[in-house]
Every structure is written in structure tokens, then in C-alpha cells.
DRENKOL-558087 format. One record per residue: residue number from 1; x negated, y, z negated of N, C-alpha, C in turn; residue in one letter. Coordinates in Angstrom, 1 decimal, decimal comma. Layout:
BEGIN
[pt NUM [X Y Z] [X Y Z] [X Y Z] "A"]
...
//
This chain:
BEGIN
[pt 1 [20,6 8,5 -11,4] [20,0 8,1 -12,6] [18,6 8,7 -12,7] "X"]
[pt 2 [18,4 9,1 -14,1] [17,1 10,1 -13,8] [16,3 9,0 -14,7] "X"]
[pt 3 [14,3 9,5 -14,6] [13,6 8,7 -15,0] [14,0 8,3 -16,8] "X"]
[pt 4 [14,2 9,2 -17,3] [14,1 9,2 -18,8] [15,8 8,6 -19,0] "X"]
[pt 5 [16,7 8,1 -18,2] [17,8 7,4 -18,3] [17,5 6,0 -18,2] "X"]
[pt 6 [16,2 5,8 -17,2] [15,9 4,6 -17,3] [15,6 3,9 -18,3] "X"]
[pt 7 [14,4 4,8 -18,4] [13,5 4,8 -20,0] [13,8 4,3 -21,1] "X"]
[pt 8 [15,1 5,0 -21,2] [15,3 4,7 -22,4] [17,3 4,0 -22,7] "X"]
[pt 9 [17,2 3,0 -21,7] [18,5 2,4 -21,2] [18,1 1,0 -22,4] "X"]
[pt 10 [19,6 0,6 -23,0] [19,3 -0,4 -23,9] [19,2 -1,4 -23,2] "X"]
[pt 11 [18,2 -2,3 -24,3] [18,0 -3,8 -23,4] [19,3 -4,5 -23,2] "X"]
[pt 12 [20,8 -4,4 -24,3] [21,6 -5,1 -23,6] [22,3 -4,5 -21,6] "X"]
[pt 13 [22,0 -3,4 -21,4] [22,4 -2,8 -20,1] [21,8 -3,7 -18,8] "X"]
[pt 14 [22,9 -4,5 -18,8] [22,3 -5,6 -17,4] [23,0 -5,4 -16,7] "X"]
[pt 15 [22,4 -5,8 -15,2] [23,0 -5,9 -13,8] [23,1 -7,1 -13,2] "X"]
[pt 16 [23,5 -7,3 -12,3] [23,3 -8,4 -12,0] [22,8 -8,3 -10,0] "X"]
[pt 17 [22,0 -9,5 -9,8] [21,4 -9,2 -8,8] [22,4 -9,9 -7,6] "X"]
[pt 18 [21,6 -10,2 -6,3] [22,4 -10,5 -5,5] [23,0 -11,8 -5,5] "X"]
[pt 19 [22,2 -12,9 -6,3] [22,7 -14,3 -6,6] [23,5 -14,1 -7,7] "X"]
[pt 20 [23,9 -13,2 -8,1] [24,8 -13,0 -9,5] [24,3 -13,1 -10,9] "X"]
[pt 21 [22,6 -13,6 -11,3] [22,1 -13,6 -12,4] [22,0 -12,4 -13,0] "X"]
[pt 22 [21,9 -12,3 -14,2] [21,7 -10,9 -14,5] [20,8 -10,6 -14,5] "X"]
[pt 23 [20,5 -9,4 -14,7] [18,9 -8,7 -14,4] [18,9 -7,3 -15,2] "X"]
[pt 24 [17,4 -7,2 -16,0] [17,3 -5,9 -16,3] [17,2 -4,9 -15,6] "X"]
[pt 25 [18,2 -3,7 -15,5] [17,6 -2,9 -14,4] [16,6 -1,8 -14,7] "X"]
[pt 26 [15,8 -1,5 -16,1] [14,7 -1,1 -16,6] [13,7 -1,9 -16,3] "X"]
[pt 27 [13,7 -3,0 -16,6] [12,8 -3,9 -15,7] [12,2 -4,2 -14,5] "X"]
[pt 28 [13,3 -3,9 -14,0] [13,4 -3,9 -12,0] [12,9 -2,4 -12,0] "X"]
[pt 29 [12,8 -1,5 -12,2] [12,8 0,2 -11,9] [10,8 -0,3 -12,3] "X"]
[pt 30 [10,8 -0,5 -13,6] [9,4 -0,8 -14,2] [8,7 -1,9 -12,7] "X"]
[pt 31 [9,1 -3,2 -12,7] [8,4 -3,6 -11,6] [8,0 -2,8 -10,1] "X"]
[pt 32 [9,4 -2,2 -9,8] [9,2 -1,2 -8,6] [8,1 0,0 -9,0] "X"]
[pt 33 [8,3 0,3 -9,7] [7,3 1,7 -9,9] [5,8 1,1 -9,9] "X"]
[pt 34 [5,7 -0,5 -10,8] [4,4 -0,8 -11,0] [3,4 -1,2 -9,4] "X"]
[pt 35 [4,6 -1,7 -8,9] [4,2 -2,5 -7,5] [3,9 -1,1 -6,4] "X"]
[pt 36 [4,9 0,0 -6,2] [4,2 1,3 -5,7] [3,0 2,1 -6,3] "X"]
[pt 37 [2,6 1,8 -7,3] [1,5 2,1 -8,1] [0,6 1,5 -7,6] "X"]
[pt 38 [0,6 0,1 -7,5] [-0,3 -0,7 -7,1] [-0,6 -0,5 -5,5] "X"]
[pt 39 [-0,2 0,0 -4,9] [-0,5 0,7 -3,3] [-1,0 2,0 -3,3] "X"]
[pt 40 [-0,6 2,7 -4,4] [-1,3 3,7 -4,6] [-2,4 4,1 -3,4] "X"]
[pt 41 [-3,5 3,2 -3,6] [-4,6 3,2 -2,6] [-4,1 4,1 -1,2] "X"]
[pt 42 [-3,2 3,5 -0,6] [-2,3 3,3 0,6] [-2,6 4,7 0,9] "X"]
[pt 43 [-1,5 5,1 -0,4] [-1,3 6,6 -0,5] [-2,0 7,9 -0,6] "X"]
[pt 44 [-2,9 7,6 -1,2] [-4,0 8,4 -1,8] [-4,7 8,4 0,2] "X"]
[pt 45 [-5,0 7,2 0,5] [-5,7 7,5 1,7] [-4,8 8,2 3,1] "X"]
[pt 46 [-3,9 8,3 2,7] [-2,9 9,0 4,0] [-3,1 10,9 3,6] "X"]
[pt 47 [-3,4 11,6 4,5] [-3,8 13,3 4,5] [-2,7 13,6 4,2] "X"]
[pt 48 [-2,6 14,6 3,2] [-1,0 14,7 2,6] [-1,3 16,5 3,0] "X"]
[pt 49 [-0,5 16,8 4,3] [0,2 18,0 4,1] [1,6 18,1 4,4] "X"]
[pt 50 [1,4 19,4 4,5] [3,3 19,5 4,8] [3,1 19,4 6,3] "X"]
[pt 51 [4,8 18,5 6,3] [5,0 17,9 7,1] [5,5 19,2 8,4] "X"]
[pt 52 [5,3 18,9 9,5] [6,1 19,9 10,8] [7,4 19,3 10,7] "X"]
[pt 53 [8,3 20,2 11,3] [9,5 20,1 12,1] [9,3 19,8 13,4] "X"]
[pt 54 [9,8 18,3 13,6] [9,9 17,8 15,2] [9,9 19,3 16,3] "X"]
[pt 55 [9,0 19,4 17,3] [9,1 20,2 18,0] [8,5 21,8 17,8] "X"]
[pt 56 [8,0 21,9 16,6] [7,4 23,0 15,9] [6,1 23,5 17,2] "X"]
[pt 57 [5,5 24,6 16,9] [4,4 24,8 17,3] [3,2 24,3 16,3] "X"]
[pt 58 [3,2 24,0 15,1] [2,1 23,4 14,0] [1,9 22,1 13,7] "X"]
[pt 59 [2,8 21,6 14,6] [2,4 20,2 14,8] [1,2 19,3 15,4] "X"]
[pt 60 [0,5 19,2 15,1] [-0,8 19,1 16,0] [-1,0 17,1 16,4] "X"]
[pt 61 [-0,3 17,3 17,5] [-0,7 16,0 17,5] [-1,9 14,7 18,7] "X"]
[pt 62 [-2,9 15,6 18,1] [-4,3 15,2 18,6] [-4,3 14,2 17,7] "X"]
[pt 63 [-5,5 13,0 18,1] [-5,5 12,1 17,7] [-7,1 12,4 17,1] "X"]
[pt 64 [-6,9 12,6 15,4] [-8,3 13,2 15,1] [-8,7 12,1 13,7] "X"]
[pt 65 [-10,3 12,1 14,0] [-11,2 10,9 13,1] [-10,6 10,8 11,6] "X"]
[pt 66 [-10,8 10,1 10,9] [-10,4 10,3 9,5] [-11,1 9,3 8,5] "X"]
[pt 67 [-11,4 9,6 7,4] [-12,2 8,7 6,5] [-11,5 9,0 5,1] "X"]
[pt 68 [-11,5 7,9 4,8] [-11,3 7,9 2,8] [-11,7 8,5 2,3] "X"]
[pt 69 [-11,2 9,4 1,5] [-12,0 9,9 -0,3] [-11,1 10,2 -1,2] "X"]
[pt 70 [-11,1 9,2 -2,0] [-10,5 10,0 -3,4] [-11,1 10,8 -4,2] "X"]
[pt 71 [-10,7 11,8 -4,5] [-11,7 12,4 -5,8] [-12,1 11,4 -6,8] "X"]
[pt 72 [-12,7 11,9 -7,8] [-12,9 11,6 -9,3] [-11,8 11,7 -9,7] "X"]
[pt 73 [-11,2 13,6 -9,5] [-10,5 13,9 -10,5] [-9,1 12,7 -10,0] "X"]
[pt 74 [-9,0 12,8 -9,1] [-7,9 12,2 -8,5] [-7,6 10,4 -9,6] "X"]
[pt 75 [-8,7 9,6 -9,2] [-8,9 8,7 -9,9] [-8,8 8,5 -11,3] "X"]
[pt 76 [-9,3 9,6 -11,9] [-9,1 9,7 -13,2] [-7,5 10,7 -13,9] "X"]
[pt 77 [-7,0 10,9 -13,1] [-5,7 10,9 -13,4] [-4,9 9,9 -13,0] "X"]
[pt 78 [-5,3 9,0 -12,4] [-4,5 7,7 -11,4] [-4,6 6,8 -13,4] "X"]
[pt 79 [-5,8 7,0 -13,4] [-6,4 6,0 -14,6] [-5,8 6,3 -16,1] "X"]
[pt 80 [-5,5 7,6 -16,5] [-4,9 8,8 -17,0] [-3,1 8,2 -17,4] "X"]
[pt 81 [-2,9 8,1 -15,9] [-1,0 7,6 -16,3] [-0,8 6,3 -16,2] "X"]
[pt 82 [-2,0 5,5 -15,9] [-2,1 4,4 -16,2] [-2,2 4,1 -17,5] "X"]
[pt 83 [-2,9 3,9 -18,3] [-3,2 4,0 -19,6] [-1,4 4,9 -20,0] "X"]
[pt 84 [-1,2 6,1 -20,2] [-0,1 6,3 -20,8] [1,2 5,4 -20,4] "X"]
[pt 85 [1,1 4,8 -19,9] [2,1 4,0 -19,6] [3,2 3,2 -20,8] "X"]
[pt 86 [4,1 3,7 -20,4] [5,5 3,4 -21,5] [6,2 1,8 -22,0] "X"]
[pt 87 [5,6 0,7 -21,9] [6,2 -0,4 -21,7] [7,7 -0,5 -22,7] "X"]
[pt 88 [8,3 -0,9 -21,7] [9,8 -1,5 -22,4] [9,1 -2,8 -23,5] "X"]
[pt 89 [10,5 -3,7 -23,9] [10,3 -4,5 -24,9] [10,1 -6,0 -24,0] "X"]
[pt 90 [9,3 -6,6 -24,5] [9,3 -7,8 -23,9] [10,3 -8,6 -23,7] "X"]
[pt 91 [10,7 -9,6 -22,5] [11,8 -10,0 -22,0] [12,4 -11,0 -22,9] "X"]
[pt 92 [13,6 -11,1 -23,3] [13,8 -12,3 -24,0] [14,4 -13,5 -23,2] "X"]
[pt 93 [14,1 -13,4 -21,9] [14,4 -15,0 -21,5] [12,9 -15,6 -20,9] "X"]
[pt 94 [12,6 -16,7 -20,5] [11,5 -17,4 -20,3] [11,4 -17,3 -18,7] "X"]
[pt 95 [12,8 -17,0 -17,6] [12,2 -16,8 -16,8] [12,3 -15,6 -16,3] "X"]
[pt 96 [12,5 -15,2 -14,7] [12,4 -14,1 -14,4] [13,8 -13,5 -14,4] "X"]
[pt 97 [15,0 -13,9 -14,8] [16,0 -13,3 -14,3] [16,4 -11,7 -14,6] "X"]
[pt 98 [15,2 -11,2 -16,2] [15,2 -10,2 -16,1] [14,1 -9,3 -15,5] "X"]
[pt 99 [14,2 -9,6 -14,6] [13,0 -8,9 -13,9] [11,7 -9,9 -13,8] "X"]
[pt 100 [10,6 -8,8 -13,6] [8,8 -9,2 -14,2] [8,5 -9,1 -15,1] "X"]
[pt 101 [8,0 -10,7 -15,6] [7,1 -10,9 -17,1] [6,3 -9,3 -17,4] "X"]
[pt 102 [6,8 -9,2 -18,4] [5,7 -7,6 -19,0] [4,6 -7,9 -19,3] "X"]
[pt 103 [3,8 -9,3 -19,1] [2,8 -9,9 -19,3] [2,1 -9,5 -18,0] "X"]
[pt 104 [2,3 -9,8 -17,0] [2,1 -10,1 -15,8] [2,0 -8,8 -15,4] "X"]
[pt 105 [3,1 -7,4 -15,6] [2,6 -6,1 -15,3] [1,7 -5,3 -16,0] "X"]
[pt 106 [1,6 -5,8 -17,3] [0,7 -5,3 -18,1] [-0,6 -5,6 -17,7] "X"]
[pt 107 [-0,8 -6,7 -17,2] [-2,1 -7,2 -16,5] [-2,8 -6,4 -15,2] "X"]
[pt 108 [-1,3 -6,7 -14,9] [-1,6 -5,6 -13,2] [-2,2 -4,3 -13,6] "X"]
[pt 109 [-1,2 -3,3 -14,1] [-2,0 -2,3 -14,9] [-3,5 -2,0 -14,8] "X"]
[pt 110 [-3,2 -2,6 -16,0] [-4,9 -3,0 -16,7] [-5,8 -3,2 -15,4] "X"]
[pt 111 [-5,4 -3,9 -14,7] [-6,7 -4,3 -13,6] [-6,7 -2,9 -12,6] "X"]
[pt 112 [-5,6 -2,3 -12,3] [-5,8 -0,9 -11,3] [-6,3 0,1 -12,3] "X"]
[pt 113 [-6,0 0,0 -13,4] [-6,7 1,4 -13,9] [-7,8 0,7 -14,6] "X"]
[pt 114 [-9,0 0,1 -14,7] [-10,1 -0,4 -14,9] [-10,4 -1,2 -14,6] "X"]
[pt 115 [-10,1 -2,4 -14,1] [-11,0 -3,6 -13,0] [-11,1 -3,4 -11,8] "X"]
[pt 116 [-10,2 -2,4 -11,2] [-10,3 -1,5 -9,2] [-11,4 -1,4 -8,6] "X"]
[pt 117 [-12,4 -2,1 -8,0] [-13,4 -0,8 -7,8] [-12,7 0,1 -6,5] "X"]
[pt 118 [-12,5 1,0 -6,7] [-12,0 1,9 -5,9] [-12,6 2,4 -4,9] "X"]
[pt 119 [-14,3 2,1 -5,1] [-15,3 2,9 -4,2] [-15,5 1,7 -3,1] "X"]
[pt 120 [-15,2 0,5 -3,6] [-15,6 -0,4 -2,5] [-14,3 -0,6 -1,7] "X"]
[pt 121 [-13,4 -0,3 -2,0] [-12,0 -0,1 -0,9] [-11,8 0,7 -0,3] "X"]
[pt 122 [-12,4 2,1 -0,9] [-13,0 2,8 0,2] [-13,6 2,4 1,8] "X"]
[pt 123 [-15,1 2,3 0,9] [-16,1 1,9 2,1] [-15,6 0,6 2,6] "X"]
[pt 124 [-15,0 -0,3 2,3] [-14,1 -1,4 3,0] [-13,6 -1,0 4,2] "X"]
[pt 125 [-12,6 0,5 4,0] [-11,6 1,1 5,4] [-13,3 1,7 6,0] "X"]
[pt 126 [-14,0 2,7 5,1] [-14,0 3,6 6,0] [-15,4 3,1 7,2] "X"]
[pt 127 [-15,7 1,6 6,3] [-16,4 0,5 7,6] [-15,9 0,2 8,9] "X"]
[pt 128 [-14,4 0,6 9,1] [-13,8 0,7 10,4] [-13,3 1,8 10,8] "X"]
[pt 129 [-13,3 2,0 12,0] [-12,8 3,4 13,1] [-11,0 4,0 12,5] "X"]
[pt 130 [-11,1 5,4 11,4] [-9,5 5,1 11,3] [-9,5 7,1 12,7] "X"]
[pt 131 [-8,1 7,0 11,9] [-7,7 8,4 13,2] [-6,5 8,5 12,2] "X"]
[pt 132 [-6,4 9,6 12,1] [-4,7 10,2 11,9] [-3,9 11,1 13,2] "X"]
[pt 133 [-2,8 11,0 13,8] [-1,7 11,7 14,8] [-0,7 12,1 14,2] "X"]
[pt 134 [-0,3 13,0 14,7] [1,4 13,0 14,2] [2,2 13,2 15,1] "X"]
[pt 135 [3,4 12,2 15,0] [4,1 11,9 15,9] [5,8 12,2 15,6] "X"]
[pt 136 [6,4 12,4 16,1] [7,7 13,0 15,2] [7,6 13,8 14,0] "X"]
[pt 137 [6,6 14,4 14,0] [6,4 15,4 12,6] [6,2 14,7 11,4] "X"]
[pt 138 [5,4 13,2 11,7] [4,9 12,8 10,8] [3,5 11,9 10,9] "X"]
[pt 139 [2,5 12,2 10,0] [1,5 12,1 9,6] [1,6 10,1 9,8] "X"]
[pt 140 [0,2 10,0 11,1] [0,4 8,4 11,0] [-1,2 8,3 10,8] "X"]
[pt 141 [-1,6 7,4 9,8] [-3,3 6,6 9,9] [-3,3 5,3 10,2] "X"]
[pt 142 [-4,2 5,4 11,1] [-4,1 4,2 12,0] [-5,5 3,8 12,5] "X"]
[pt 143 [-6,2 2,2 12,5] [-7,6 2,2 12,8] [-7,0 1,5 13,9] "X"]
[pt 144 [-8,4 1,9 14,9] [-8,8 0,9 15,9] [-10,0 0,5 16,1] "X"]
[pt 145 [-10,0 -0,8 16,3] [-11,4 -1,6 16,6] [-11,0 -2,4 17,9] "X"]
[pt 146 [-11,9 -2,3 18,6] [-11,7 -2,8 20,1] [-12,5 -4,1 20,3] "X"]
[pt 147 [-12,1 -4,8 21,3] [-12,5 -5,9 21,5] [-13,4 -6,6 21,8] "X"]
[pt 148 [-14,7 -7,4 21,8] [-16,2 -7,6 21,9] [-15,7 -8,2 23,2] "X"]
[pt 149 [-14,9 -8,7 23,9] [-14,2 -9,7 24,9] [-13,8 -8,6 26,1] "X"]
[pt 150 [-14,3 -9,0 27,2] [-14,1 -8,1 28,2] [-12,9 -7,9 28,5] "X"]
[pt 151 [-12,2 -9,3 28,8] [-10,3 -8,6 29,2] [-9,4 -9,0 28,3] "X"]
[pt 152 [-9,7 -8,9 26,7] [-9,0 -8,7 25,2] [-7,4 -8,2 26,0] "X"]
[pt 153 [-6,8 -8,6 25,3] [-5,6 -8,1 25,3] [-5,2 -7,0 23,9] "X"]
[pt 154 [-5,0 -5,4 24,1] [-4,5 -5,0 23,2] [-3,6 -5,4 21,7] "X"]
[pt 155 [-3,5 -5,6 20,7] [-2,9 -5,7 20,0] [-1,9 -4,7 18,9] "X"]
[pt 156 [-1,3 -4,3 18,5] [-0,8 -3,2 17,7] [-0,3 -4,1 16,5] "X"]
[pt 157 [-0,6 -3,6 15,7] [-0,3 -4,4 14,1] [0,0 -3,0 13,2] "X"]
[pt 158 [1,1 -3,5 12,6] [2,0 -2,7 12,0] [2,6 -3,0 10,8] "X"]
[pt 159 [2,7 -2,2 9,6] [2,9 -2,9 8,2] [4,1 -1,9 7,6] "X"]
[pt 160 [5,1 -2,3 7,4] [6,2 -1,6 6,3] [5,8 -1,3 5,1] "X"]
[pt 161 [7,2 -1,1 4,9] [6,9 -0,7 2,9] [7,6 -1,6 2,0] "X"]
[pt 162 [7,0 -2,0 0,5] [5,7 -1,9 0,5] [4,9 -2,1 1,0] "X"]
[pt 163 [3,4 -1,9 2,0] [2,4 -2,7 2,4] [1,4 -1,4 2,6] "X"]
[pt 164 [0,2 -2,2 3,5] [-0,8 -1,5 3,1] [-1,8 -1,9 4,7] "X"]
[pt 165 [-3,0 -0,9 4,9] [-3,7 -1,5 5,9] [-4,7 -2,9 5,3] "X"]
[pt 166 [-4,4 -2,8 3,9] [-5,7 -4,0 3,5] [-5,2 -4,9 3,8] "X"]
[pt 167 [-3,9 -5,3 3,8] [-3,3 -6,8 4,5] [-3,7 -7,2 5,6] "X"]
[pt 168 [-4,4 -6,6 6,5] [-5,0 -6,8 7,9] [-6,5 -6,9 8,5] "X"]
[pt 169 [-7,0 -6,7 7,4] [-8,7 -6,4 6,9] [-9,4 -7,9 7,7] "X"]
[pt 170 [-8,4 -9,3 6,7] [-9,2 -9,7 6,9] [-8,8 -10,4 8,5] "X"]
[pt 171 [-7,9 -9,7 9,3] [-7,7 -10,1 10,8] [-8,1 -9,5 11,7] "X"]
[pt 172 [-9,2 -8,6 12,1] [-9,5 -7,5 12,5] [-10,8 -8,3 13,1] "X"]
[pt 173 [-11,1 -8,9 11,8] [-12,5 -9,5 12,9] [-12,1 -10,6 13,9] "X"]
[pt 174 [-11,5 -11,2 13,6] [-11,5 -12,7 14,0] [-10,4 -12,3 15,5] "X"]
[pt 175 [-9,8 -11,3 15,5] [-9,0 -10,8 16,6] [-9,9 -10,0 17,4] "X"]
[pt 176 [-10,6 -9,2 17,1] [-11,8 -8,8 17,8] [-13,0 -8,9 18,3] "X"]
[pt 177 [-13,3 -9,9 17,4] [-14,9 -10,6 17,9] [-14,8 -11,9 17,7] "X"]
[pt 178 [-13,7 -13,1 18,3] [-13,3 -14,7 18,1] [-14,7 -15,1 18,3] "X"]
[pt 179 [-15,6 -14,9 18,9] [-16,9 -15,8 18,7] [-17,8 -16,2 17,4] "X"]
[pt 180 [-17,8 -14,8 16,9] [-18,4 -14,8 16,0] [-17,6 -15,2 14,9] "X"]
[pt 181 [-16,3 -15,4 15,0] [-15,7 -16,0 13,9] [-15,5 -17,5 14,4] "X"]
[pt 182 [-16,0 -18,2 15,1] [-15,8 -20,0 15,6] [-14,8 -19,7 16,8] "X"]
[pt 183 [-14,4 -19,1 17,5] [-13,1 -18,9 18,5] [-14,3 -19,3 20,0] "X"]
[pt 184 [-13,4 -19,5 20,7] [-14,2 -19,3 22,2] [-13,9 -18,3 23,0] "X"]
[pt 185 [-14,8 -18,0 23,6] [-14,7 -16,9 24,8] [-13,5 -17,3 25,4] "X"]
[pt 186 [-13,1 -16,4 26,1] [-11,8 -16,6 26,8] [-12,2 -15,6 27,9] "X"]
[pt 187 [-11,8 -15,6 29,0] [-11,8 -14,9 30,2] [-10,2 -14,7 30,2] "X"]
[pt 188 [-9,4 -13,9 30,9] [-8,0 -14,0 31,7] [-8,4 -14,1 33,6] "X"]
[pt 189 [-7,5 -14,8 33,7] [-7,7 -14,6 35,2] [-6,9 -13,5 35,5] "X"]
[pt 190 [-7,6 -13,2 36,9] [-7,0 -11,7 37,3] [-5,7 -12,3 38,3] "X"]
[pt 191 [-5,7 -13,3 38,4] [-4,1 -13,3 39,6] [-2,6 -13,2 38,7] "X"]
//
């Protein structure tokens, strides 16, 4: 199914989901698209080149510093296809069976392409240690902050899709420096 089949798919064309209610599937495509939009951030901060072939010689996989920036221009095209944005017709049932309230995405919208501040989510990450590697011939960004606690136990925290490193922002302290967040010292014993 291509984008402009979606687009322009009539509002009677329903599907039905996995509990068997029906569901718009212009709706559902529209929520999906708005909800990967909305991580955008994610994306914009991961180094986009071309990818190696596992086992390549151009693979480089040093573990090297990395910091946020979006352009302007970047942003202002982000802001750009935000604003052009196509909305379908508002839902005619009261709850969600066809999807997301277009109230609700139109909000979202609205708030990434002009209520964002984008420069303080920046400086948010780039207030912690990130690194990019590539590992299988693909491009990983990943921060580390180490532990104020002498014998800390490592932790690895890891986020699927959709998700994002800001889901973990605000656990970073309190797993790293428990004092300062009300925790107690902890020692491990060595036996």
C-alpha cells in the first residue's frame, strides 16, 4: 500500500483490529507516522551514514565521543512538514475504536513543531557522556555515566522501538549517585 493510497482511502474502509473492533486504518497509519515523528529527536541524534557490510574493511568500530546537533535547517524543515500536514476527517465515533482522536494528534503536532524546545533536549543528552560504535554494521549511540559508588554494579539499559534515550534521563542519576538522590551508600562485600 503506498503513502497516497493511504491518504486518500475512504472513511468507510475499515479494518478490524485484534479484539475484532473495527478500526480506521488511515487513522492507525496517521497515529503511527505521528508517534514516529514524535521521536524524531531519537533520530535526528543517531550519525546517519551508510551503513557497512558485516565484516567490511569500513567498518570502524571504535568506540568514538559524540554530541547532539541538529541544524536550523534541519529543524526548520522538521517544523516545515509539520505544519503541512494532511489531516484526515475527524472520527465519527466517541471512542478510540477508530484509531487516535485527531484532536489529540493535532495537539501533539502542534506542540513538536512549536512548543519543542529542541535546544534544551539537546543540552539535556549532551550534559551526559554519549559514544557511537558499530557493531554488526550498525551504527549504535549509547551514553555512559559511571558510578559515584566504589563497587557500583554495572548496569546496561536498553530501549526498543518506539522509544528513545529520554526515557531513562530521569534514572541515570539516582542509579549513579543514590546519595545524592536520598539512597544509602552501599559497599558489596568482597567474599
Amino acid at each position: 500500500m503506498t503513502l497516497n493510497e493511504v491518504q486518500y482511502m475512504p472513511k468507510a474502509h475499515l479494518t478490524r483490529d485484534r479484539d475484532g473492533a473495527p478500526r480506521n486504518r488511515r487513522r492507525t497509519y496517521l497515529a503511527s507516522s505521528v508517534a514516529a515523528g514524535a521521536l524524531g529527536l531519537a533520530l535526528l541524534a543517531v550519525p546517519w551514514r551508510a551503513q557497512a557490510a558485516p565484516g567490511t574493511a569500513t567498518e570502524d568500530t571504535s568506540i568514538r565521543p559524540f554530541r547532539v546537533h541538529m541544524s536550523d535547517e534541519a529543524l526548520a524543515d522538521l517544523r516545515r512538514r509539520l505544519q503541512a500536514m494532511r489531516w484526515p476527517d475527524k472520527e465519527t465515533v466517541p471512542d478510540q475504536t477508530q484509531g487516535a482522536p485527531l484532536a489529540r494528534l493535532q495537539a501533539l503536532v502542534q506542540y513538536w513543531g512549536s512548543g519543542y524546545d529542541w535546544r534544551k533536549a539537546e543540552a539535556k543528552l549532551n550534559a551526559l557522556p554519549q559514544f557511537t560504535t558499530n557493531i554488526d554494521g550498525l551504527d549504535i549511540h549509547f551514553i555512559q555515566v559511571k558510578s559515584k559508588e566504589r563497587n557500583a554494579l554495572p548496569v546496561l539499559i536498553t530501549h526498543g522501538w518506539p522509544g528513545s534515550v529520554f526515557e531513562f534521563l530521569g534514572t541515570i542519576g539516582p542509579l549513579t549517585d543514590p546519595v545524592a538522590h536520598g539512597g544509602l551508600p552501599r559497599t558489596l562485600s568482597s567474599s
